[in-house]
C-alpha positions, 0 to 999 in steps of 0.5 A: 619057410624060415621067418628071418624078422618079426614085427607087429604081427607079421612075419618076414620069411625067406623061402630057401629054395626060391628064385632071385632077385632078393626078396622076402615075403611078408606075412600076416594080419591076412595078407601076404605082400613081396618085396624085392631087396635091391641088395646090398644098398635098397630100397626094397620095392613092392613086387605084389600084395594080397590083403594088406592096406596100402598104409601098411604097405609103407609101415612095412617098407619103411621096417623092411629098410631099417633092416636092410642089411640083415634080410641081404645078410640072410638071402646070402645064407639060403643063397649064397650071392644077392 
């Protein structure tokens, strides 16, 4: 389970052999939340959360939108076509 992007504690992963659409799993401070990427243009939405607050939630959509570009980059390195 590589962690593409850290912040802030948590870990941001994409599972190699895992099922589209793009999506990462966020990791960390006892939680765990999808987000699906809409690549290549956003915005990533939340699929499902286990343990995080939901002002975390948005801290970490707002992370996961900076980076937008690099997370599709990655999927497309484990998965070929977002």
């Amino acid at each position: 389970m590589p962690t593409v992007f850290r912040f802030d504690g948590l870990r941001v992963v994409i599972y190699p052999n895992d099922h589209r659409p793009a999506h990462v799993h966020v990791m960390g401070a006892g939680g765990e939340a999808v987000f699906i990427l809409h690549c290549p243009d956003g915005p990533p939405i939340l699929q499902e959360s286990f343990g995080f607050k939901s002002g975390d939630l948005n801290r970490i959509e707002t992370m996961l939108e900076t980076i937008l570009s690099d997370l599709c980059n990655q999927w497309s390195v484990f998965h070929g076509h977002f």
